[in-house]
C-alpha positions in Angstrom: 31.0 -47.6 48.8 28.1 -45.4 49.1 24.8 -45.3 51.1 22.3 -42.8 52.2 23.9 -41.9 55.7 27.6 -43.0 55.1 30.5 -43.5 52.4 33.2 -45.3 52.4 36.4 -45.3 50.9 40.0 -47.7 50.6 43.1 -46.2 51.2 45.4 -49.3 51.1 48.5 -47.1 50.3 48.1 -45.6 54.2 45.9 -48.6 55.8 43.5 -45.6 55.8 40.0 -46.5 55.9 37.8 -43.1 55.6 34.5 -42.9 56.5 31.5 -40.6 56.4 28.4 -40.4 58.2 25.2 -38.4 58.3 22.2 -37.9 59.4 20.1 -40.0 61.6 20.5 -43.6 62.1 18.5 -46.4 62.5 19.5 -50.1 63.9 18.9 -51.0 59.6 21.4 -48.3 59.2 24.0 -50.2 61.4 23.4 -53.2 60.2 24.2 -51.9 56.4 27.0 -50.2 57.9 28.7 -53.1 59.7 28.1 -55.2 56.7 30.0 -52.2 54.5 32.4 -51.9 56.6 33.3 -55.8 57.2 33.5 -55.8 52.8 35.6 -52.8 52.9 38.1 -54.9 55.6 37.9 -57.6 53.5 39.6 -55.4 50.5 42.3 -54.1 52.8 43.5 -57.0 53.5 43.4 -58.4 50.3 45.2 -55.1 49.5 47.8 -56.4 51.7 47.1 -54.4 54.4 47.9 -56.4 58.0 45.1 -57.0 60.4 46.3 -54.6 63.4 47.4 -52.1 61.3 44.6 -50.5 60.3 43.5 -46.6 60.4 39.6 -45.6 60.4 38.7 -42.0 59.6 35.3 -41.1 60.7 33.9 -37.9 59.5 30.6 -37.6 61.9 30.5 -33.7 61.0 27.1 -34.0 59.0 26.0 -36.4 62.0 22.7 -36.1 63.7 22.9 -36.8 67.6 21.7 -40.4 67.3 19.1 -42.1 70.3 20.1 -44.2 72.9 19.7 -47.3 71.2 20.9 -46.9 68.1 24.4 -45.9 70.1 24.3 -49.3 71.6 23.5 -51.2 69.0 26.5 -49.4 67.3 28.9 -50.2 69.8 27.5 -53.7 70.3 28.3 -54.7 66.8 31.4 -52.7 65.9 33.3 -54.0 69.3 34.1 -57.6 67.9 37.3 -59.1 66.5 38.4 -57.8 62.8 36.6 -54.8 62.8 37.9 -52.8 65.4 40.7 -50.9 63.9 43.9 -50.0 65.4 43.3 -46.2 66.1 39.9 -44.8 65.1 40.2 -41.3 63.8 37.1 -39.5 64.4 36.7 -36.1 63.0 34.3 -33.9 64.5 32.4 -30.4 63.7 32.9 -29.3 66.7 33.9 -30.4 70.4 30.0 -30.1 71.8 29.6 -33.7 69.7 32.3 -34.9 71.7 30.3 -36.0 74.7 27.9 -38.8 72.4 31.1 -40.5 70.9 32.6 -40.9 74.1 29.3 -42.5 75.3 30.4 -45.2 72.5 34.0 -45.3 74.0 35.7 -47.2 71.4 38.8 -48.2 72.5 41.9 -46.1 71.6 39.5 -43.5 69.5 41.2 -39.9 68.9 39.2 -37.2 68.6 40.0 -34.3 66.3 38.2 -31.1 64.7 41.3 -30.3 62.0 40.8 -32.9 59.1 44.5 -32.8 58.5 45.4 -33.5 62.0 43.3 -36.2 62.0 45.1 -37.3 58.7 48.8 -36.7 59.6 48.7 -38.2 63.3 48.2 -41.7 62.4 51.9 -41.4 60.9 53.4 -39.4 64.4 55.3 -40.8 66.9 52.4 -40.7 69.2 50.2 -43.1 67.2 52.9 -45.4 67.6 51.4 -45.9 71.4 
């Protein structure tokens, strides 16, 4: 699924959803991205993946530092039932972005700069807590 300032992907196999952003959003970019996202759940669990079980990979490292609002409309309408995920994955350019995603503080989010950490930890012990 593509638009102009995100893609995303299905990886049922792994209850892997990867997703990513770029550039600059707008609250009529987070509303196409919520509705993306919830279709993109939807096949999951069709896939038979379990509600619970599922992994979000967020590439943000062609992100633009977004403005206040758009950050809380963002959090506002990704922190309901069914499409918080069970670990978000985010992976970042760089730590210096680090300090805007924890202004979002999703729950359980893990932070990484290495795409295959962010790939392989899902399936580690510590992901398991």
């Amino acid at each position: 699924m593509h638009a102009d300032h995100f893609d995303i992907t299905i990886d049922a196999g792994r209850s892997l959803l990867p997703v990513t952003m770029r550039g600059q959003r707008t609250t009529e970019t987070v509303d196409r991205y919520e509705q993306t996202v919830g279709v993109a759940v939807a096949r999951l669990l069709s896939a038979g993946c379990r509600c619970g079980n599922l992994f979000v990979l967020a590439d943000v490292r062609e992100l633009n530092a977004q403005s206040q609002n758009v950050i809380a409309d963002f959090k506002t309408r990704m922190h309901y039932e069914g499409l918080l995920p069970r670990r978000p994955l985010t992976q970042l350019s760089s730590t210096s972005f680090n300090r805007q995603l924890q202004r979002i503080a999703i729950p359980n989010q893990r932070l990484f700069v290495d795409e295959s950490d962010a790939i392989s930890w899902p399936l580690s012990e510590e992901a398991e807590t």
